[in-house]
C-alpha positions in Angstrom: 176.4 -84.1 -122.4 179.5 -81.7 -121.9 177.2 -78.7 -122.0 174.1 -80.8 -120.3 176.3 -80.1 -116.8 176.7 -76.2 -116.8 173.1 -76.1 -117.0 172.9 -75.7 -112.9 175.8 -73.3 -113.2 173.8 -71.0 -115.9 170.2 -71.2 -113.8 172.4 -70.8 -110.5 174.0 -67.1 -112.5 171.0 -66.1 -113.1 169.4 -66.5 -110.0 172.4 -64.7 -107.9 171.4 -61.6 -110.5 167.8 -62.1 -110.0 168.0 -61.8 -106.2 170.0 -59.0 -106.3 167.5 -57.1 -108.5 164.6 -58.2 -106.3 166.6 -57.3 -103.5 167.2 -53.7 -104.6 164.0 -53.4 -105.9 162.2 -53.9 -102.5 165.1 -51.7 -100.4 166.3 -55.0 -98.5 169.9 -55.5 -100.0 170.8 -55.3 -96.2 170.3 -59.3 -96.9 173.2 -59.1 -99.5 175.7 -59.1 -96.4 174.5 -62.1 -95.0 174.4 -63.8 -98.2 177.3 -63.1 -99.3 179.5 -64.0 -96.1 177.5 -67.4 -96.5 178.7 -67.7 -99.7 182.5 -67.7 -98.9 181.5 -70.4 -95.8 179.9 -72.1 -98.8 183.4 -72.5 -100.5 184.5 -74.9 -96.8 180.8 -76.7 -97.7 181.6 -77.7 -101.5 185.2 -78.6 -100.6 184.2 -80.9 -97.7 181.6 -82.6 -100.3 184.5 -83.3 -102.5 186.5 -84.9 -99.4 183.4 -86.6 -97.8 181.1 -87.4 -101.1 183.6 -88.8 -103.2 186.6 -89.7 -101.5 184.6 -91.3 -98.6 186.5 -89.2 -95.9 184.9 -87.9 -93.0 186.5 -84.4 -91.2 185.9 -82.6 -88.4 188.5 -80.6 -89.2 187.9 -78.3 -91.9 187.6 -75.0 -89.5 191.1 -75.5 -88.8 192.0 -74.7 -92.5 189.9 -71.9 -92.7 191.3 -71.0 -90.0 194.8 -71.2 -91.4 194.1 -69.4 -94.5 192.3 -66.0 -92.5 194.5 -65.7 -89.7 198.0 -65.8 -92.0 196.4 -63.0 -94.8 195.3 -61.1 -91.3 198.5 -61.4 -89.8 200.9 -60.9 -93.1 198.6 -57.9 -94.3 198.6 -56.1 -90.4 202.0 -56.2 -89.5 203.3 -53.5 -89.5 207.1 -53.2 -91.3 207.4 -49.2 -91.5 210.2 -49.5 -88.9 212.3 -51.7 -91.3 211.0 -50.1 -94.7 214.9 -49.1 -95.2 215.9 -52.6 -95.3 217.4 -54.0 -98.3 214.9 -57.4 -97.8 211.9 -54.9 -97.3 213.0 -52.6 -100.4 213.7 -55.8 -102.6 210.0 -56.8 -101.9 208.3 -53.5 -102.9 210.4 -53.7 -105.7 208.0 -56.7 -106.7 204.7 -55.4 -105.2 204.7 -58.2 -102.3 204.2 -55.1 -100.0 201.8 -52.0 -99.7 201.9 -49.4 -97.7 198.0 -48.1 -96.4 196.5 -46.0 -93.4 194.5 -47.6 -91.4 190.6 -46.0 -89.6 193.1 -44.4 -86.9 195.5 -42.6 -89.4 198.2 -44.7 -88.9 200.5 -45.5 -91.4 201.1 -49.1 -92.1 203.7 -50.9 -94.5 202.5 -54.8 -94.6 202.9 -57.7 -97.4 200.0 -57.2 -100.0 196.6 -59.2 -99.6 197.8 -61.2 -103.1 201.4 -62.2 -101.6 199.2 -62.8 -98.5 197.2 -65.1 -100.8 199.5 -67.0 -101.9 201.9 -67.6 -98.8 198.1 -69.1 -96.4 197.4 -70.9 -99.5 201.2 -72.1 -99.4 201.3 -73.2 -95.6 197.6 -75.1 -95.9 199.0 -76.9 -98.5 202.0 -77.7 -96.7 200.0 -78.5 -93.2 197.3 -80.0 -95.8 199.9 -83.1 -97.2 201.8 -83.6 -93.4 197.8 -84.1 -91.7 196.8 -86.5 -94.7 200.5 -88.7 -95.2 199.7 -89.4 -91.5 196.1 -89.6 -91.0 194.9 -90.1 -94.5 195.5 -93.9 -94.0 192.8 -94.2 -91.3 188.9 -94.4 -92.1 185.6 -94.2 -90.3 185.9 -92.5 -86.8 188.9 -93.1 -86.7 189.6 -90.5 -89.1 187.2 -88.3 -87.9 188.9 -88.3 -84.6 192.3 -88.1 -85.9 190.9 -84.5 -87.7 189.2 -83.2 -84.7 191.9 -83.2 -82.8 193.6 -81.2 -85.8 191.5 -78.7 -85.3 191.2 -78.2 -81.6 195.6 -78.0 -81.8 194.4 -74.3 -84.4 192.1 -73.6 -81.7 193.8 -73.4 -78.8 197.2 -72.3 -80.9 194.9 -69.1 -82.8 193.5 -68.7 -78.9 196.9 -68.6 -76.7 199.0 -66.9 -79.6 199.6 -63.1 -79.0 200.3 -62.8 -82.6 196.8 -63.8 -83.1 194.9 -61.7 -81.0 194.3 -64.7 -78.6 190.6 -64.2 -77.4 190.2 -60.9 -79.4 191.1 -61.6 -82.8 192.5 -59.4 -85.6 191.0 -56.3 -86.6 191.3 -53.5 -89.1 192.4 -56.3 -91.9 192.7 -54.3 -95.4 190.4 -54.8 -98.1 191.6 -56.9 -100.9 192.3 -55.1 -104.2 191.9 -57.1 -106.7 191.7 -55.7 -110.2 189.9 -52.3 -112.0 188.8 -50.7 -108.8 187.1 -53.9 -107.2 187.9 -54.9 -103.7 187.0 -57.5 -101.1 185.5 -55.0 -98.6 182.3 -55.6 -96.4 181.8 -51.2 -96.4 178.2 -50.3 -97.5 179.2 -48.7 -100.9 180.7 -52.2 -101.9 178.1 -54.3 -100.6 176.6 -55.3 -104.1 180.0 -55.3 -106.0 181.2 -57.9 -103.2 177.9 -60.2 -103.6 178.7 -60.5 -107.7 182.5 -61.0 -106.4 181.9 -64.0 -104.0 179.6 -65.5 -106.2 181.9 -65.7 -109.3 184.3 -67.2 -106.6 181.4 -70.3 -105.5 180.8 -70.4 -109.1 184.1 -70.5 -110.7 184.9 -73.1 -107.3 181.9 -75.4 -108.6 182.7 -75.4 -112.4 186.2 -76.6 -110.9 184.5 -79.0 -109.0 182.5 -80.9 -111.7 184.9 -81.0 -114.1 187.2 -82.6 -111.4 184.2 -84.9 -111.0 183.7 -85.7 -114.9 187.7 -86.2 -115.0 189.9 -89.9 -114.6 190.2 -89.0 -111.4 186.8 -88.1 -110.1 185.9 -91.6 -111.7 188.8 -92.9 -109.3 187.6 -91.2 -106.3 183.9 -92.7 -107.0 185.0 -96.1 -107.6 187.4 -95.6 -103.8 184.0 -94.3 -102.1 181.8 -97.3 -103.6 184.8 -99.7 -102.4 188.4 -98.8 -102.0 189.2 -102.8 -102.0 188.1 -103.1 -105.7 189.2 -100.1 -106.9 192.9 -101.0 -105.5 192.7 -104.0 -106.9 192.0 -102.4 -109.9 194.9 -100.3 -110.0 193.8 -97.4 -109.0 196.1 -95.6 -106.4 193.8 -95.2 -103.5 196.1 -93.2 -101.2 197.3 -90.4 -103.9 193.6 -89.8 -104.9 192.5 -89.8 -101.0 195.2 -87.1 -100.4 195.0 -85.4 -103.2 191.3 -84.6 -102.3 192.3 -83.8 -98.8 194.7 -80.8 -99.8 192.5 -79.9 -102.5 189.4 -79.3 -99.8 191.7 -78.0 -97.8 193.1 -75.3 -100.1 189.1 -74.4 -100.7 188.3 -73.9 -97.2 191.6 -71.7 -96.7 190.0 -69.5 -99.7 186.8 -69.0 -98.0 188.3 -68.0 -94.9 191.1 -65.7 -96.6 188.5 -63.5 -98.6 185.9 -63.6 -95.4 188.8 -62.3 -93.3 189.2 -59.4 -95.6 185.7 -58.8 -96.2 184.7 -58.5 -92.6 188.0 -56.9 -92.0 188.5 -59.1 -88.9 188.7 -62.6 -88.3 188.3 -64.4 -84.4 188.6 -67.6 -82.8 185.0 -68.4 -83.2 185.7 -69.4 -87.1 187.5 -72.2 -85.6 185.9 -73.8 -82.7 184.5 -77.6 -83.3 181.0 -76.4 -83.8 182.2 -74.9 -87.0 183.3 -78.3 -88.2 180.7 -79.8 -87.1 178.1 -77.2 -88.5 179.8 -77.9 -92.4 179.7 -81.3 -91.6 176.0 -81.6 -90.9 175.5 -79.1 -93.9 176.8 -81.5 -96.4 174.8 -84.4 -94.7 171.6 -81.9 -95.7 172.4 -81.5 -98.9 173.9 -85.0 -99.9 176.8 -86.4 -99.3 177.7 -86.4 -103.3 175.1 -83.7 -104.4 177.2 -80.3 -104.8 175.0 -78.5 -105.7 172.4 -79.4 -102.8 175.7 -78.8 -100.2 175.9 -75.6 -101.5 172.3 -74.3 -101.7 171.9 -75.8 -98.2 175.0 -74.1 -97.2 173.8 -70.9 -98.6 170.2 -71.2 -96.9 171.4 -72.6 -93.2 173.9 -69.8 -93.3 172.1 -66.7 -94.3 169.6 -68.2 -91.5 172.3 -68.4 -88.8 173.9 -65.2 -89.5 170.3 -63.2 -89.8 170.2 -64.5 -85.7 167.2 -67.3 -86.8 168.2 -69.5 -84.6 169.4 -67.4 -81.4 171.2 -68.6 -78.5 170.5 -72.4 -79.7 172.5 -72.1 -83.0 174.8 -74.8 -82.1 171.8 -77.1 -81.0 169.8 -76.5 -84.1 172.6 -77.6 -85.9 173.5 -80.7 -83.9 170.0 -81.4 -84.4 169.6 -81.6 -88.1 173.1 -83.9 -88.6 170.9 -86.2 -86.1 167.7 -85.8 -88.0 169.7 -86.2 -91.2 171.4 -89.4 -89.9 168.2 -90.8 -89.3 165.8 -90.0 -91.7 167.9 -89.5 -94.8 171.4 -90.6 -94.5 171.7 -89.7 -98.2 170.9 -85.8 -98.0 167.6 -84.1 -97.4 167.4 -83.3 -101.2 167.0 -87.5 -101.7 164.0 -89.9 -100.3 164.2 -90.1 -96.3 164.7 -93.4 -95.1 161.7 -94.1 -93.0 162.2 -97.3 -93.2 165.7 -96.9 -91.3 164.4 -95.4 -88.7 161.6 -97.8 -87.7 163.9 -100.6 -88.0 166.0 -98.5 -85.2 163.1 -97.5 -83.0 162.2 -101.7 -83.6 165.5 -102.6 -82.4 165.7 -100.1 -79.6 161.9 -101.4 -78.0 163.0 -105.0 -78.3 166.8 -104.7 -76.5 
């Protein structure tokens, strides 16, 4: 049985390698952008089926923490510290490799803190925002929580959008790539286009082997037993509220990932990764592919993405995906990958003719 639940994570392997080979076989690994930017958005998409799948919490907020984790690695990596490179502080952290010093497209010399300590101080400040959101909210359920995490993430919004430090309406730009070890970097350039689809893939990967162990472990059992009913499973000693937030933070932390490593390999990163559509649009993706089916979030994340970003949809993006969490709501409240619920929706449509 312990080897019976890497068998999606071994077919999954070896189809990323497969459609790479097709794709290079048949001159289109143009596609391999596309796919792999969805593939980071797919990290906010299996995080946010933790939080909503098993833990039984609904957010609208999870654009906000992606939010959090690109905009701190773009503003720690682009600001510029040459001026103050004679400082004792400054000196002290060179000493340790916490800053680099790069030229940017223009020739400019720049001395900034290095994508890893980068890394590790968004990851350290969505953790931090992560536990003061859920001590407060974390408590509330249905729309109420829902509500309570919109308005979360229309505070990053207008704060990313008014904040000169951001970039306000224009963003960062000119973001590093991220070095990470033996020559490979995060960078969206053309001669790293197939060495960055093999490097966000191990990162989904490596994200959903973490994910179903967490699943198979005490408390994935815990967080089952809260969504099924959090009465029972209190009464039954299991702490409801630690294993709530500790999903929360942990979801959180995820969705910062994606949207530190997609700042870096887009080298830019705008207010558009944080408006409510994007919370909306990972919301109704998990609804596709099952509310407790990671694997189903993740391959419909993968598919609705590459679709939106290849322009599918056009000017009615947003609508198209408003649409389908309708439809989904409907027709299979479960997940598109399960039986649809026909029966559901003629007892609505029966309800609606006879009010």
């Amino acid at each position: 049985m312990g080897f019976r639940k890497y068998i999606p994570v071994i077919v999954t392997a070896l189809m990323v390698v497969g459609l790479q080979i097709v794709l290079s076989l048949t001159g289109a690994t143009y596609y391999l952008t596309q796919i792999t930017m969805s593939a980071y958005y797919a990290l906010v998409v299996i995080g946010l089926c933790l939080l909503m799948g098993y833990a039984g919490q609904v957010s609208l907020g999870h654009a906000g923490f992606f939010a959090i984790g690109g905009y701190t690695s773009a503003v720690l990596t682009t600001c510029n510290l040459i001026a103050y490179r004679d400082n004792s502080l400054i000196a002290w952290c060179g000493s340790l490799g916490l800053v680099t010093q790069w030229t940017d497209i223009y020739g400019k010399d720049i001395l900034s803190f290095s994508p890893w300590a980068a890394l590790a101080a968004a990851l350290l400040l969505t953790s931090l925002i992560a536990v003061l959101i859920g001590v407060s909210i974390i408590h509330l359920k249905g729309h109420y929580l829902a509500m309570a995490t919109l308005g979360f993430g229309l505070i990053i919004y207008r704060i990313v959008l008014g904040a000169q430090i951001f970039g306000q309406a224009d963003g960062i730009s000119n973001v590093p790539p991220f070095g990470l070890f033996d020559g490979l970097q995060v960078n969206g350039r053309l001669p790293f286009r197939t060495q960055n689809y093999y490097i966000a893939w191990v990162m989904v990967i490596t994200t959903m082997m973490l994910a179903i162990n967490l699943i198979d472990s005490h408390i994935g059992r815990a967080l089952r037993s809260i969504h099924q009913n959090e009465e029972a499973a209190h009464s039954l000693g299991v702490n409801t509220y630690r294993c709530k937030l500790f999903t929360f933070v942990l979801s959180a932390l995820i969705a910062a990932a994606g949207g530190i490593f997609l700042t870096h390999y887009n080298g830019s990163i705008g207010p558009s990764e944080v408006t409510v559509m994007k919370s909306i649009r990972y919301v109704a993706i998990v609804a596709v592919g099952g509310m407790a089916n990671l694997w189903g979030a993740l391959f419909m994340g993968i598919l609705l993405n590459f679709l939106s970003l290849r322009g599918v949809f056009g000017s009615y993006d947003d609508a198209v995906f408003g649409a389908i969490l309708i439809g989904i709501m409907l027709l299979a409240p479960q997940g598109l990958l399960r039986k649809p619920d026909f029966r559901a929706v003629l007892s609505f449509l029966s309800k609606r003719s006879h009010g």
